[in-house]
C-alpha positions in Angstrom: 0.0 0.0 0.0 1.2 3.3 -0.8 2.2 5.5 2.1 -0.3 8.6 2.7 1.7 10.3 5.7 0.0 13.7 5.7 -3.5 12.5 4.6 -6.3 14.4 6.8 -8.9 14.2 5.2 -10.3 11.4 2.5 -13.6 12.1 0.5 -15.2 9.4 -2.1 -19.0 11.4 -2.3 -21.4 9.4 -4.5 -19.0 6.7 -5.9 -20.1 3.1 -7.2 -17.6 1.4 -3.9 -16.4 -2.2 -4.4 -15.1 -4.6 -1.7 -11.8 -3.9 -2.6 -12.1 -0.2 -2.3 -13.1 -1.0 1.4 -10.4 -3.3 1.7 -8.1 -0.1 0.6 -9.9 2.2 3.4 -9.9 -0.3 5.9 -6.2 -0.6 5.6 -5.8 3.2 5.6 -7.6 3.9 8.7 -5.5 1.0 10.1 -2.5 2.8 9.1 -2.9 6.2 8.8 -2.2 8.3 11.8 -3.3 11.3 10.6 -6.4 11.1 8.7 -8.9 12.4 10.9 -12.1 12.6 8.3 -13.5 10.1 6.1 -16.4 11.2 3.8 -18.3 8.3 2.4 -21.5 10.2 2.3 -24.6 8.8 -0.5 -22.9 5.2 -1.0 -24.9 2.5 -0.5 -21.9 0.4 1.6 -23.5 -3.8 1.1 -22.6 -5.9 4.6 -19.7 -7.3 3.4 -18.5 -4.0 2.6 -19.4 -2.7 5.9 -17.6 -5.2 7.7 -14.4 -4.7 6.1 -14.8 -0.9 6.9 -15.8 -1.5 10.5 -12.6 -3.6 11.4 -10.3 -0.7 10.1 -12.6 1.8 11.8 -11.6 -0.4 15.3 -8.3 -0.2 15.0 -8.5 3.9 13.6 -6.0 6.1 15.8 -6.8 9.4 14.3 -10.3 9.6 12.6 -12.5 12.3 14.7 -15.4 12.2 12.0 -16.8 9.7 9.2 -19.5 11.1 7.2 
């Protein structure tokens, strides 16, 4: 994964999302320490999807606000 060291805030507004793009955040918010704003705002996000968002949102250090 490519290194986002000054990433604060992340924004993918009305996008068609696919597990793999999840995969990506989940493993960003895992990493990143600090990104403190993820907009995901009018995607539909299927369970599978959600659950691979939720276990990076756990181990999050830095994100104050998801949207």
């Amino acid at each position: 994964m490519p290194t986002f060291k000054n990433l604060r805030h992340f924004t993918l507004r009305k996008s068609n999302l696919n597990l793999k793009i999840y995969e990506f955040l989940s493993d960003l918010l895992e990493k990143s320490i600090k990104l403190t704003e993820l907009d995901l705002s009018d995607n539909r996000i299927p369970p599978e999807s959600l659950k691979k968002l939720n276990e990076g949102l756990l181990k999050s250090r830095s994100l104050k606000c998801i949207l």
